[in-house]
PyMOL Python script that loads the backbone (N, CA, C, O; Angstrom):
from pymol import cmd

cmd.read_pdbstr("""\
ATOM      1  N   UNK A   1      33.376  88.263 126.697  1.00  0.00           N
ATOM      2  CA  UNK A   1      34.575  88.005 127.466  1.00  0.00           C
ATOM      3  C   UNK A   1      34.969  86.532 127.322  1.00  0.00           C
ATOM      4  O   UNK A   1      34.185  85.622 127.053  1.00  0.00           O
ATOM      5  N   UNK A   2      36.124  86.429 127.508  1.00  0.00           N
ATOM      6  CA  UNK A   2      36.731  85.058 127.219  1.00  0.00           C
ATOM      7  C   UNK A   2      37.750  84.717 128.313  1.00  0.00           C
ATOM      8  O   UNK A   2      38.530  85.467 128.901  1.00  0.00           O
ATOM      9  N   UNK A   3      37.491  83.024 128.473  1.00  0.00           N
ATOM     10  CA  UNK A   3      39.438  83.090 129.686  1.00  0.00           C
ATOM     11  C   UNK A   3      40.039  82.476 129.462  1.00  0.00           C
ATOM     12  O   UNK A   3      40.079  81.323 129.033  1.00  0.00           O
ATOM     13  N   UNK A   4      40.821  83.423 129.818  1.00  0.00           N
ATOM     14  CA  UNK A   4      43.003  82.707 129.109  1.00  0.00           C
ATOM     15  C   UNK A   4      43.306  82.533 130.783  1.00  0.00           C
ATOM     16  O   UNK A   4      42.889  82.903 131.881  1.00  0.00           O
ATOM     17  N   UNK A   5      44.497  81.569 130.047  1.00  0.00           N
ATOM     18  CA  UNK A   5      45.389  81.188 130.934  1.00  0.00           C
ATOM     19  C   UNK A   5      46.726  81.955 130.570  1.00  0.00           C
ATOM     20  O   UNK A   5      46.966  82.100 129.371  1.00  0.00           O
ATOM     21  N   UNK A   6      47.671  82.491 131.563  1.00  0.00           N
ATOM     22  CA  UNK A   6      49.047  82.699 131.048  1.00  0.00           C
ATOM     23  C   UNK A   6      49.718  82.094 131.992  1.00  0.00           C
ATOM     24  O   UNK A   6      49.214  81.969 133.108  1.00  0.00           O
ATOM     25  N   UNK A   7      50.917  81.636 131.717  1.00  0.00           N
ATOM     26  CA  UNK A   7      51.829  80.909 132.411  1.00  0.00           C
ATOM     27  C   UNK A   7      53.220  81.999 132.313  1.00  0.00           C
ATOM     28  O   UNK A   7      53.734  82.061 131.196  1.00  0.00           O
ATOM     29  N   UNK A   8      53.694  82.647 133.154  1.00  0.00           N
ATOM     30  CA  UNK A   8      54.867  83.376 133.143  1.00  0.00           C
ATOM     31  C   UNK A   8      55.958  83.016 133.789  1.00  0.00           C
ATOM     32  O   UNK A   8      55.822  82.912 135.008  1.00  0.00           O
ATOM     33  N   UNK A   9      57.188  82.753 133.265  1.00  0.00           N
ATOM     34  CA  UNK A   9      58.549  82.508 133.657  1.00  0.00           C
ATOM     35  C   UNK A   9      59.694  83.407 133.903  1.00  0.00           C
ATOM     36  O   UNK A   9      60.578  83.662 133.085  1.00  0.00           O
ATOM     37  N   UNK A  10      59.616  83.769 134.858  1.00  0.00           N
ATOM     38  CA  UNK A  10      60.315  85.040 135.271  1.00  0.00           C
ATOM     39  C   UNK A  10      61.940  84.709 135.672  1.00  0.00           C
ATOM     40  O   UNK A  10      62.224  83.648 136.228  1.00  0.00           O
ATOM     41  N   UNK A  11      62.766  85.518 135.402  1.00  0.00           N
ATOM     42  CA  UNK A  11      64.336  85.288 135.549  1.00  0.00           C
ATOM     43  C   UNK A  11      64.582  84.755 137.047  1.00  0.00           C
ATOM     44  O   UNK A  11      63.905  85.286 137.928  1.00  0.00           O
ATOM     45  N   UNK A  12      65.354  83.903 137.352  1.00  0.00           N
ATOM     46  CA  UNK A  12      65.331  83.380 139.010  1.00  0.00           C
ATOM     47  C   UNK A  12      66.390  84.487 139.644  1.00  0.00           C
ATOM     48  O   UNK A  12      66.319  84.500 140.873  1.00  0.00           O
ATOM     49  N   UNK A  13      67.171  85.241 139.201  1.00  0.00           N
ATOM     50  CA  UNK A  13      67.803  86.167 139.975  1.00  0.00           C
ATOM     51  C   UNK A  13      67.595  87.513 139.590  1.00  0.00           C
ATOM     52  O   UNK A  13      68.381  88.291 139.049  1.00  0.00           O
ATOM     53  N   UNK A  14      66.088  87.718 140.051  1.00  0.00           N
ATOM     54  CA  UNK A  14      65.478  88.683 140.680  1.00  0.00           C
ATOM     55  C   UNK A  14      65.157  88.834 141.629  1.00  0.00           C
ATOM     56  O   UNK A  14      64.844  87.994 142.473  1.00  0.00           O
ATOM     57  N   UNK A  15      65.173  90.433 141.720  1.00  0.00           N
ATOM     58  CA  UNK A  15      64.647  90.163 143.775  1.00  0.00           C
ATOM     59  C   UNK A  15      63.246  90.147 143.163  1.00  0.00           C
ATOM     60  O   UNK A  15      62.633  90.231 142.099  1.00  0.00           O
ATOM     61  N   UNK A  16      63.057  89.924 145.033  1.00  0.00           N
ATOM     62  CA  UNK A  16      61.243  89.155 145.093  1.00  0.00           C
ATOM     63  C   UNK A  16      61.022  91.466 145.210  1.00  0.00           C
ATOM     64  O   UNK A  16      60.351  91.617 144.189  1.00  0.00           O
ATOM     65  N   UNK A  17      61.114  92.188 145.498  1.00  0.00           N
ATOM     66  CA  UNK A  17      60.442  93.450 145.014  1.00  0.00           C
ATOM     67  C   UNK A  17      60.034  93.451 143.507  1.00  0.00           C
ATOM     68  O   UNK A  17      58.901  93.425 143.028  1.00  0.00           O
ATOM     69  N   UNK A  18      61.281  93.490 142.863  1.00  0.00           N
ATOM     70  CA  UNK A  18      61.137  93.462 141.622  1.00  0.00           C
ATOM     71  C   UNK A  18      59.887  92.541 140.614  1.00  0.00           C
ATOM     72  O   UNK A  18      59.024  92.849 139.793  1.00  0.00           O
ATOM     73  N   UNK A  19      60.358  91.379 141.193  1.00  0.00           N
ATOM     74  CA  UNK A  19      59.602  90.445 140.828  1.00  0.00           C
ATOM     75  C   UNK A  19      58.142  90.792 140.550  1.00  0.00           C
ATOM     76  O   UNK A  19      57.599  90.730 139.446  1.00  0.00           O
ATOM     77  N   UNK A  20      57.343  91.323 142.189  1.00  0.00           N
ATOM     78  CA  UNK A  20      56.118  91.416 142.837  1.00  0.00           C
ATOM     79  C   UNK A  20      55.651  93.020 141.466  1.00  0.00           C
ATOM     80  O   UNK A  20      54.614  93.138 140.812  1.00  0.00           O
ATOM     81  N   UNK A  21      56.832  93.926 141.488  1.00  0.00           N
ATOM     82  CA  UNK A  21      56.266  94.993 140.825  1.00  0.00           C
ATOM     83  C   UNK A  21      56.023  94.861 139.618  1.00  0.00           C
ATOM     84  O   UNK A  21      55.271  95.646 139.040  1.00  0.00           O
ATOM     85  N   UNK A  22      56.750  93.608 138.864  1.00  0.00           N
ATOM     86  CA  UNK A  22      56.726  93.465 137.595  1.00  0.00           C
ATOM     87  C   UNK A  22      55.246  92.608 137.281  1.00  0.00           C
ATOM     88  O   UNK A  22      54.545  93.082 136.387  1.00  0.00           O
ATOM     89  N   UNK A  23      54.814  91.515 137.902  1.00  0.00           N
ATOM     90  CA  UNK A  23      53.658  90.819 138.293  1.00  0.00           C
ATOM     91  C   UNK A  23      52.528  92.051 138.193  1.00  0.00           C
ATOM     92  O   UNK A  23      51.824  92.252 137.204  1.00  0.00           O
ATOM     93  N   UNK A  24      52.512  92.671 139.176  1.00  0.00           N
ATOM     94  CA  UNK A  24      51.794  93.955 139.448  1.00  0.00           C
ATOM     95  C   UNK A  24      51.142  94.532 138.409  1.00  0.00           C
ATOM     96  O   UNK A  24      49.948  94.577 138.111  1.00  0.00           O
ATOM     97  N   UNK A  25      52.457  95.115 137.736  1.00  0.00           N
ATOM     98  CA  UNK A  25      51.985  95.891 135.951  1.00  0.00           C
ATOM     99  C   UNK A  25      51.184  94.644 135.061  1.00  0.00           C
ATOM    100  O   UNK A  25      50.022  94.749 134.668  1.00  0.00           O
ATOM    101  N   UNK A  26      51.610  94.065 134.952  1.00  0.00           N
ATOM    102  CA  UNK A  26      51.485  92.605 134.324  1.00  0.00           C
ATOM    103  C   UNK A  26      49.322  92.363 134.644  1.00  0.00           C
ATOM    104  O   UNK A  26      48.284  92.425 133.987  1.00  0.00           O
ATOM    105  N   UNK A  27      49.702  92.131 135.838  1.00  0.00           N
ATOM    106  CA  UNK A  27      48.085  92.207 136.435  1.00  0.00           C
ATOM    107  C   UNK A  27      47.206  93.605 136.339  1.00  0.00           C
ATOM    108  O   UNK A  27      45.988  93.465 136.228  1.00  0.00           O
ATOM    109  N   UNK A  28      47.780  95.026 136.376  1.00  0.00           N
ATOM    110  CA  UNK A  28      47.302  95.902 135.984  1.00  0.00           C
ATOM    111  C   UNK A  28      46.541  96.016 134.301  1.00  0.00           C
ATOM    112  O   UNK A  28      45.458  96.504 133.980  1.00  0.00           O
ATOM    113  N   UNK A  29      47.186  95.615 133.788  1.00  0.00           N
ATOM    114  CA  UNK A  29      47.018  95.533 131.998  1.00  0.00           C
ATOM    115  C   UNK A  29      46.164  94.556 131.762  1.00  0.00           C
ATOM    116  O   UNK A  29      45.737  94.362 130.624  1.00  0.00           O
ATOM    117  N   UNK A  30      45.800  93.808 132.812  1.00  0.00           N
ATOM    118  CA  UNK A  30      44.567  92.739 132.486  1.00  0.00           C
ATOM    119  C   UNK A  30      43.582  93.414 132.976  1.00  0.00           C
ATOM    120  O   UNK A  30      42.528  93.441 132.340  1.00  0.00           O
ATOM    121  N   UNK A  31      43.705  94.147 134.277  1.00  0.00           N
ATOM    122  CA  UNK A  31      42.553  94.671 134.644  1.00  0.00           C
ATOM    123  C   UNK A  31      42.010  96.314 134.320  1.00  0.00           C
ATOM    124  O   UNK A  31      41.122  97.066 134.723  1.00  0.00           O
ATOM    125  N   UNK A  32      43.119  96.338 133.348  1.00  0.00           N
ATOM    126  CA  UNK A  32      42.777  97.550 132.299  1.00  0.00           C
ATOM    127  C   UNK A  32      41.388  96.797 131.567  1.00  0.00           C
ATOM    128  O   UNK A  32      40.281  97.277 131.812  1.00  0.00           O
ATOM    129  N   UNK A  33      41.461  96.107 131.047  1.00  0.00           N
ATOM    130  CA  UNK A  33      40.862  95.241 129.694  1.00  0.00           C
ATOM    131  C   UNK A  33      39.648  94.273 130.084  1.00  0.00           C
ATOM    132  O   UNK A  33      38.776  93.889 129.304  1.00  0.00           O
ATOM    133  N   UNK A  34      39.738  94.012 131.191  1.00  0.00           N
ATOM    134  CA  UNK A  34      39.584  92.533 131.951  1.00  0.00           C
ATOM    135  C   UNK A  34      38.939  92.448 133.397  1.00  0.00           C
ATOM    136  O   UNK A  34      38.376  93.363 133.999  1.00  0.00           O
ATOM    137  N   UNK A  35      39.130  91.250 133.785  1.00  0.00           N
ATOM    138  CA  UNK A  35      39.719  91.056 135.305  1.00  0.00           C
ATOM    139  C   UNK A  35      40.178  89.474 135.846  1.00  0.00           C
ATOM    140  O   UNK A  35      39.645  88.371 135.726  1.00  0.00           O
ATOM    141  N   UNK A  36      41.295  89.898 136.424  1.00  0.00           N
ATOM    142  CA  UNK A  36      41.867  89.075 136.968  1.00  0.00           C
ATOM    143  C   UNK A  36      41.443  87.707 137.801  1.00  0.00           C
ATOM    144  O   UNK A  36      41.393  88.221 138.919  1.00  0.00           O
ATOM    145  N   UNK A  37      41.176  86.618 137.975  1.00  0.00           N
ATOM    146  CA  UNK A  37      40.790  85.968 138.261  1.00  0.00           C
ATOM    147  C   UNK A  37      41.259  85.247 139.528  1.00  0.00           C
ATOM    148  O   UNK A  37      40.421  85.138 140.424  1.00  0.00           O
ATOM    149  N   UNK A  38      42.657  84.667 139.756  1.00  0.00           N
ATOM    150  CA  UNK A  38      43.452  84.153 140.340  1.00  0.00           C
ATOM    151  C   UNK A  38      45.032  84.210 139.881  1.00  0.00           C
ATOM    152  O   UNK A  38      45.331  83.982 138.709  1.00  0.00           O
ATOM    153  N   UNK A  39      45.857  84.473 140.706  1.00  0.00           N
ATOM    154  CA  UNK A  39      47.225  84.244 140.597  1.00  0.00           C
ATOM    155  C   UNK A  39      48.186  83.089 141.539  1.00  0.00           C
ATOM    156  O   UNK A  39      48.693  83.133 142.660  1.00  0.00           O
ATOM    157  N   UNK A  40      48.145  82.336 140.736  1.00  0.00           N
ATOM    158  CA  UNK A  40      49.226  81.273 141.420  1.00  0.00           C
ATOM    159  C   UNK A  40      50.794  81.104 141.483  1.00  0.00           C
ATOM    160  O   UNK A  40      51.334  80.663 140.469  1.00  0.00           O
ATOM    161  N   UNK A  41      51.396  81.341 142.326  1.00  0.00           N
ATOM    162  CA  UNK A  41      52.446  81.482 142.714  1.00  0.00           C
ATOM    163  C   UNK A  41      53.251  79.757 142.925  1.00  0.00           C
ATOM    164  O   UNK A  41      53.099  79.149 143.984  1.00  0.00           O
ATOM    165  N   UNK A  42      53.994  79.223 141.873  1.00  0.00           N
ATOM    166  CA  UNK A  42      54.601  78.013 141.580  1.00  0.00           C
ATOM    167  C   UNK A  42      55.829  78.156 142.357  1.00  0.00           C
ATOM    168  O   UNK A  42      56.186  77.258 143.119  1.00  0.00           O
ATOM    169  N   UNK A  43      56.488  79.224 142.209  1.00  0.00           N
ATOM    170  CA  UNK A  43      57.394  79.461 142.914  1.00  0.00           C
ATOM    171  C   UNK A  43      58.955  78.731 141.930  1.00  0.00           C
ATOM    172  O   UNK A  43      58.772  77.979 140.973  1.00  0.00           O
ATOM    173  N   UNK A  44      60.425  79.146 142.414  1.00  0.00           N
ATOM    174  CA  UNK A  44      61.056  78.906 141.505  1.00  0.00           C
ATOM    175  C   UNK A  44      61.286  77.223 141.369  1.00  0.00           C
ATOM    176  O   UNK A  44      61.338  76.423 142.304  1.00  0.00           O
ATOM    177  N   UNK A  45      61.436  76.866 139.555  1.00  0.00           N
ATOM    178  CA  UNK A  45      61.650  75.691 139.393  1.00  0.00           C
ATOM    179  C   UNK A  45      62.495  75.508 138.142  1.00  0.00           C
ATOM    180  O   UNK A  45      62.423  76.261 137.171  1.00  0.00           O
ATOM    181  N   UNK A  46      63.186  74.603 138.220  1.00  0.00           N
ATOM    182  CA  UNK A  46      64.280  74.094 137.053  1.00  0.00           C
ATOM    183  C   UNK A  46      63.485  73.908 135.742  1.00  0.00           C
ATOM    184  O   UNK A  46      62.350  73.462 135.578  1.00  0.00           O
ATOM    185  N   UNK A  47      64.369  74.361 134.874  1.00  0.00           N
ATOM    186  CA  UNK A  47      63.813  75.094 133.928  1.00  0.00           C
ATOM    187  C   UNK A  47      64.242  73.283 133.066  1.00  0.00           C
ATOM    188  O   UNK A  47      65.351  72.779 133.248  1.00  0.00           O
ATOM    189  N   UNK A  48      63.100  72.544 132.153  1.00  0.00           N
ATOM    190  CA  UNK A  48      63.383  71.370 131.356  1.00  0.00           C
ATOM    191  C   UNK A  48      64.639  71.636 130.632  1.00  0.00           C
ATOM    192  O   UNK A  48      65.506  70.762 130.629  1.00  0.00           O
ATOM    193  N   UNK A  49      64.754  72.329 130.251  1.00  0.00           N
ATOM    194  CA  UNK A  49      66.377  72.926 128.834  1.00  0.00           C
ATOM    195  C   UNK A  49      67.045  74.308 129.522  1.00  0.00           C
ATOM    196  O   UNK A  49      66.564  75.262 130.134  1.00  0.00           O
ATOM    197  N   UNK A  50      68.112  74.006 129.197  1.00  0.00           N
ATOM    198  CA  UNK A  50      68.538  75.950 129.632  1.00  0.00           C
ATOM    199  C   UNK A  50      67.961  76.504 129.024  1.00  0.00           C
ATOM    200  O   UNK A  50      67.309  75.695 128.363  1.00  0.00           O
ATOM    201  N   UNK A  51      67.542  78.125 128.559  1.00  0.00           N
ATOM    202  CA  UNK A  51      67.534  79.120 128.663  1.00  0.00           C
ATOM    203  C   UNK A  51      68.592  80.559 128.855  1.00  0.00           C
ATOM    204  O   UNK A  51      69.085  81.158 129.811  1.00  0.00           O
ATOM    205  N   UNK A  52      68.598  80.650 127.871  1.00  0.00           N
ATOM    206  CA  UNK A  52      69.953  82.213 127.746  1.00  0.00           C
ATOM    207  C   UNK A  52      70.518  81.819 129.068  1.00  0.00           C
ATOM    208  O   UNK A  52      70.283  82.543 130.036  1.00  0.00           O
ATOM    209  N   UNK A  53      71.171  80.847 129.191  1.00  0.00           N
ATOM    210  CA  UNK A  53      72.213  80.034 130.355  1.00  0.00           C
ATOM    211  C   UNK A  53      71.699  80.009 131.705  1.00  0.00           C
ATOM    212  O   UNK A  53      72.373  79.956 132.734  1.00  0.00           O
ATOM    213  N   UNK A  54      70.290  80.059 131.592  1.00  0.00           N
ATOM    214  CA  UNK A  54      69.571  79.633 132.952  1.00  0.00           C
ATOM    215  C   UNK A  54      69.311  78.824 133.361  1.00  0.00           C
ATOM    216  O   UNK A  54      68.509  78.601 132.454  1.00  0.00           O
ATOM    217  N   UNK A  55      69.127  77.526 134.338  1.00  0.00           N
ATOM    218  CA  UNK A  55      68.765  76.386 134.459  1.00  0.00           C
ATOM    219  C   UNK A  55      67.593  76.590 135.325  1.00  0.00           C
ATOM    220  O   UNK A  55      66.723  75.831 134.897  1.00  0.00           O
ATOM    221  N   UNK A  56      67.128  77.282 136.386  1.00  0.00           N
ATOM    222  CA  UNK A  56      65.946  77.637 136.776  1.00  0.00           C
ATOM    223  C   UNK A  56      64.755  79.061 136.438  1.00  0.00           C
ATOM    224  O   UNK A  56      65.276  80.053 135.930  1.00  0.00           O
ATOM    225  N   UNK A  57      63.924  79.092 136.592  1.00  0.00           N
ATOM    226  CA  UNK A  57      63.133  80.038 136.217  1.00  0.00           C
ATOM    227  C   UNK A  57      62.006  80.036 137.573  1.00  0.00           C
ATOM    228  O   UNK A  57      61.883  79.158 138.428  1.00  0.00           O
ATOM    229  N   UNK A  58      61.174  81.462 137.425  1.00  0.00           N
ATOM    230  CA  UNK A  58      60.268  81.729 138.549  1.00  0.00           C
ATOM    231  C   UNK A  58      59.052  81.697 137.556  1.00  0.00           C
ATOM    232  O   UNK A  58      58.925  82.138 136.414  1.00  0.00           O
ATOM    233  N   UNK A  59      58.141  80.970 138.454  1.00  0.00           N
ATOM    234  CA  UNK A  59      56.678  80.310 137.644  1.00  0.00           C
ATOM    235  C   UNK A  59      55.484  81.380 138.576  1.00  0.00           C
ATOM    236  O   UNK A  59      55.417  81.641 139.777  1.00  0.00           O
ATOM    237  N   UNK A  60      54.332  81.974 136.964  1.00  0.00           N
ATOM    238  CA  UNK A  60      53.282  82.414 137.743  1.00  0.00           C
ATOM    239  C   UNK A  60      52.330  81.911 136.624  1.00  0.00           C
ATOM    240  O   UNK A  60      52.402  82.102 135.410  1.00  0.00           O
ATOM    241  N   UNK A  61      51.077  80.958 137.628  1.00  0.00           N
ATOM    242  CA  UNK A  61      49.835  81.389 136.683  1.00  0.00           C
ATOM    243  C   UNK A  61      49.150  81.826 136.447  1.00  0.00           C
ATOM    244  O   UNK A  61      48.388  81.672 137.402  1.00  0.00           O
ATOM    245  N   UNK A  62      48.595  82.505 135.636  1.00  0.00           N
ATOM    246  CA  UNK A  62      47.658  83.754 135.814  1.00  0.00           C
ATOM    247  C   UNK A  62      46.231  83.106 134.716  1.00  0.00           C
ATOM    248  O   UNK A  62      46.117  82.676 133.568  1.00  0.00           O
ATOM    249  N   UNK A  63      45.343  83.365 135.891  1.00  0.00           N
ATOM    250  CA  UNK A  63      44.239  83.241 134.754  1.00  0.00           C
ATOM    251  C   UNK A  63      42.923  83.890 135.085  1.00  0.00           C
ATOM    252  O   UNK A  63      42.377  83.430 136.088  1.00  0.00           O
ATOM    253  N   UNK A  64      42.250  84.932 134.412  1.00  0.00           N
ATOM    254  CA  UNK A  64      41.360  86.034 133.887  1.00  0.00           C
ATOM    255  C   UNK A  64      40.515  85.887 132.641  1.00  0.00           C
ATOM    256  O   UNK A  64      40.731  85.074 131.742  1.00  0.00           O
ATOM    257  N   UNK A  65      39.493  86.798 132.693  1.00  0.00           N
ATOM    258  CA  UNK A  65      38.569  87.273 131.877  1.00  0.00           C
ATOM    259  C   UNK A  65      39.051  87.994 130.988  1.00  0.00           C
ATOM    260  O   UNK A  65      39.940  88.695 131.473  1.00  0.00           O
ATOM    261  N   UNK A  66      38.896  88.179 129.864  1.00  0.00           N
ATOM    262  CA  UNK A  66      39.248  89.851 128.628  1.00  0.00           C
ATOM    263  C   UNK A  66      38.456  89.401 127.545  1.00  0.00           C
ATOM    264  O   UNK A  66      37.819  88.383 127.275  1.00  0.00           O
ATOM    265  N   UNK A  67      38.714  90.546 126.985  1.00  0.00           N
ATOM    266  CA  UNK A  67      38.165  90.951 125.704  1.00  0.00           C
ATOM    267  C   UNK A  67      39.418  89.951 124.284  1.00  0.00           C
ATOM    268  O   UNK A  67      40.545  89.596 124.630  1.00  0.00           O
ATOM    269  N   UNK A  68      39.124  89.803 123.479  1.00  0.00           N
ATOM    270  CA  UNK A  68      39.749  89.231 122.781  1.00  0.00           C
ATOM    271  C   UNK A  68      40.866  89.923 122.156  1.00  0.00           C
ATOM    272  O   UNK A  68      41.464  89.363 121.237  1.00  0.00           O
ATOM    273  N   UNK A  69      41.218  91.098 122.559  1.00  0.00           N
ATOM    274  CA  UNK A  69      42.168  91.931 121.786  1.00  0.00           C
ATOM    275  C   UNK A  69      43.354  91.705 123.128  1.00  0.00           C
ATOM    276  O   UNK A  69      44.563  91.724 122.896  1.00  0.00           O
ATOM    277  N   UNK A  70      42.892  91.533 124.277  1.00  0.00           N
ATOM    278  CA  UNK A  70      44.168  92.021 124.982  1.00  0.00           C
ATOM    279  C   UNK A  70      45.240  90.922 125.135  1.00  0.00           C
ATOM    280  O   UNK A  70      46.091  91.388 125.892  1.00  0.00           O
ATOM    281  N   UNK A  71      45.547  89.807 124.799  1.00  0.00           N
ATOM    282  CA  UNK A  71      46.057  88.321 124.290  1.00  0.00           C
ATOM    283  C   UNK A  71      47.451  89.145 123.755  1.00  0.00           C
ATOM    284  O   UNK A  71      48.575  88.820 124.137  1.00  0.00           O
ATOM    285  N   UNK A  72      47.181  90.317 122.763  1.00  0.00           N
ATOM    286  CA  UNK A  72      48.122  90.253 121.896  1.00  0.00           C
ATOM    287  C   UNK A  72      48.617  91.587 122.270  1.00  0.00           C
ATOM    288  O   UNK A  72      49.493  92.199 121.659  1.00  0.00           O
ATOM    289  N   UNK A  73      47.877  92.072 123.515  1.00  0.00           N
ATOM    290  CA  UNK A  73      48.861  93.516 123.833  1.00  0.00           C
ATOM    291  C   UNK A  73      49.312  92.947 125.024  1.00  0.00           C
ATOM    292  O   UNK A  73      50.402  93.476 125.243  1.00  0.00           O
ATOM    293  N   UNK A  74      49.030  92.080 125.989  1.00  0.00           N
ATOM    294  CA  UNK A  74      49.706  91.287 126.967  1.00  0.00           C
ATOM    295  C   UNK A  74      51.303  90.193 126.405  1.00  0.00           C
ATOM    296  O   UNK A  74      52.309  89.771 126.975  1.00  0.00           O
ATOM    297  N   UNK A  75      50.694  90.118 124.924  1.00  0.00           N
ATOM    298  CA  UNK A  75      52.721  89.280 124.637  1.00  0.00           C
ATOM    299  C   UNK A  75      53.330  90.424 123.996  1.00  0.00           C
ATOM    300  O   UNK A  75      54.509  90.289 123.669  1.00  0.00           O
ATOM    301  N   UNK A  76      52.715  91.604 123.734  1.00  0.00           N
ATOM    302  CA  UNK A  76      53.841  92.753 123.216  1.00  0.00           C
ATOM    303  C   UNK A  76      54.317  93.398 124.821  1.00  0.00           C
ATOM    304  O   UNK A  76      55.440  93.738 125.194  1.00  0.00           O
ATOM    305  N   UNK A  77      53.426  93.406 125.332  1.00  0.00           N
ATOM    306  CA  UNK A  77      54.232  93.588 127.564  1.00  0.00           C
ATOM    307  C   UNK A  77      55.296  92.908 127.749  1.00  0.00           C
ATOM    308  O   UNK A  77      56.399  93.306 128.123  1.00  0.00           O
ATOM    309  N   UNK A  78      54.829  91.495 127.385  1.00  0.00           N
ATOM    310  CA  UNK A  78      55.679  90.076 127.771  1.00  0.00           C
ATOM    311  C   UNK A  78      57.346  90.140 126.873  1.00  0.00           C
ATOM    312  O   UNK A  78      58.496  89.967 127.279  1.00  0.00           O
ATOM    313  N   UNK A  79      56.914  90.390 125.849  1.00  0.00           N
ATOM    314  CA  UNK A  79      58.111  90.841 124.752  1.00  0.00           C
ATOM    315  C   UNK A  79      59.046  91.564 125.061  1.00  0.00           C
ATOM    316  O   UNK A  79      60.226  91.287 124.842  1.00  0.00           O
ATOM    317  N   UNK A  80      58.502  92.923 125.793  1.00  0.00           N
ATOM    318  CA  UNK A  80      59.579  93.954 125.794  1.00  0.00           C
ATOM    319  C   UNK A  80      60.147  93.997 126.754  1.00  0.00           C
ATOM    320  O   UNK A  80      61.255  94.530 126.708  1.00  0.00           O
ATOM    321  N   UNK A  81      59.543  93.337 128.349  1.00  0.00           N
ATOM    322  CA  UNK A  81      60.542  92.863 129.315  1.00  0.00           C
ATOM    323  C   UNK A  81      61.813  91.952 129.577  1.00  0.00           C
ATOM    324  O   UNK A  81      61.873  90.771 129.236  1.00  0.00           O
ATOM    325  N   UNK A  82      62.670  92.545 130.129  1.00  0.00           N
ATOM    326  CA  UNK A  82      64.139  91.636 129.815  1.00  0.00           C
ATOM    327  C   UNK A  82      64.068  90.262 130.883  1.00  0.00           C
ATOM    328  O   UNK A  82      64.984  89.450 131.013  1.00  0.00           O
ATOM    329  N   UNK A  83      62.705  90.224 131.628  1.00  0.00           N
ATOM    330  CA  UNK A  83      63.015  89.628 132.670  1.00  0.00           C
ATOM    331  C   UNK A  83      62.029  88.293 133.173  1.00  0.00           C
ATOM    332  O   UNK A  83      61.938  87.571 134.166  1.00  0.00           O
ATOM    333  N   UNK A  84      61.362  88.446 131.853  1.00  0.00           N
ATOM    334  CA  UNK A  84      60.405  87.464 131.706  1.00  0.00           C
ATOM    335  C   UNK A  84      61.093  86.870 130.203  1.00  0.00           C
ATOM    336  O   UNK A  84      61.233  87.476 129.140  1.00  0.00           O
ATOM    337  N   UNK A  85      61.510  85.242 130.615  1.00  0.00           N
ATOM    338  CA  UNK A  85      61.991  84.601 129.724  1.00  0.00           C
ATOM    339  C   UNK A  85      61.385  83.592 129.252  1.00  0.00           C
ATOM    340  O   UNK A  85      62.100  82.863 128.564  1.00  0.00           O
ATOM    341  N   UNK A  86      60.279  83.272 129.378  1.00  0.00           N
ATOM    342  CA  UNK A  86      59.162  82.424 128.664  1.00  0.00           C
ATOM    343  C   UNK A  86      57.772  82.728 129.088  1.00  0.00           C
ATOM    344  O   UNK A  86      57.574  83.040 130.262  1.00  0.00           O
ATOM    345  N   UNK A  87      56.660  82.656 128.126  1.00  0.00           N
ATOM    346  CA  UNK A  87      55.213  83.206 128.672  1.00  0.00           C
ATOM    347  C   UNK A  87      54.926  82.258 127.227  1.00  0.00           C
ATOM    348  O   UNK A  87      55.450  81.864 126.185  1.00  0.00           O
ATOM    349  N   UNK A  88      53.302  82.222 128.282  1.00  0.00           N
ATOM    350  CA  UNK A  88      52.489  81.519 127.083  1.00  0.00           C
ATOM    351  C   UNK A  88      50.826  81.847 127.864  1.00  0.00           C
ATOM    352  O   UNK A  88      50.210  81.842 128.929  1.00  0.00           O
ATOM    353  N   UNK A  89      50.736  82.092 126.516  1.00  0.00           N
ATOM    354  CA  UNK A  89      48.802  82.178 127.002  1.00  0.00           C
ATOM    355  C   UNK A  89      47.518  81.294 126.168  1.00  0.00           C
ATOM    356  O   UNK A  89      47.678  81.064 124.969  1.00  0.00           O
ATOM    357  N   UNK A  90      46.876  81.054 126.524  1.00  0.00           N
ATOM    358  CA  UNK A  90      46.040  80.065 125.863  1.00  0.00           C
ATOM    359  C   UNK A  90      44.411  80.447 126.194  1.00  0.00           C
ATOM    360  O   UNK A  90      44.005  80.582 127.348  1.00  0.00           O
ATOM    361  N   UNK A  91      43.997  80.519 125.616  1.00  0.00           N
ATOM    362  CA  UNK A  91      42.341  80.671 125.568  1.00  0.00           C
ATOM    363  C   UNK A  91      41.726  79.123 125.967  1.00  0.00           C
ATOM    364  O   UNK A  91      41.697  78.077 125.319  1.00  0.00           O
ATOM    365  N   UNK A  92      41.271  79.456 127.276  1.00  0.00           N
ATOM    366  CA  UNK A  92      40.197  78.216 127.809  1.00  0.00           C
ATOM    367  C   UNK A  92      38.868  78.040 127.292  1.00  0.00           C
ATOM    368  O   UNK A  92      38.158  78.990 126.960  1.00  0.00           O
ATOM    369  N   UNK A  93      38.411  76.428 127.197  1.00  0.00           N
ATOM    370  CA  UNK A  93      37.418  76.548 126.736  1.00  0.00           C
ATOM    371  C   UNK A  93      36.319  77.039 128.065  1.00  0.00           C
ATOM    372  O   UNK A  93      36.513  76.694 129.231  1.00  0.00           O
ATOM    373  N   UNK A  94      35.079  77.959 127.587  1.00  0.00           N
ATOM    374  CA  UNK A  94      34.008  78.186 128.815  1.00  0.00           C
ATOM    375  C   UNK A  94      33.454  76.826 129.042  1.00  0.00           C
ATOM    376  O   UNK A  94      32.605  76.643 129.915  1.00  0.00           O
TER     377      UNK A  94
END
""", "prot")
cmd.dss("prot")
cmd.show_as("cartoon", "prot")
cmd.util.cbc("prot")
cmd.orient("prot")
């Protein structure tokens, strides 16, 4: 097992349901593979550059345990949602 960090940037005009359910799946698919460690809630913040004409974005950090395969089925998740507009994950050193 290994731990990543992901940093997720979620659209700022979403509702907070939406938001929470999308997080949810998001955290489900780690703990398919994994487990979840902590989720930090940044809450919304101005985004450095626009973004597909956004100037703010909603911040989560997420950081967990997995297997080394799930990195790359967590940015094909991240990919196909319309509502997450920046993600990044990074492998910590142990």
């Amino acid at each position: 097992m290994n731990k990543y960090e992901s940093i997720l940037v979620f659209r700022p005009d979403m509702e907070d349901d939406a938001r929470e359910a999308l997080l949810e799946r998001f955290k489900g698919i780690i703990a398919a593979h994994g487990t979840v460690e902590s989720v930090d809630d940044w809450g919304k913040k101005r985004l450095a550059y626009e973004i597909e004409k956004l100037q703010e974005g909603y911040y989560y950090l997420l950081t967990f345990d997995a297997d080394h395969t799930l990195p790359t089925e967590l940015e094909r998740n991240y990919k196909i949602s319309d509502q997450v507009i920046r993600y990044n994950i990074i492998r910590k050193d142990a």
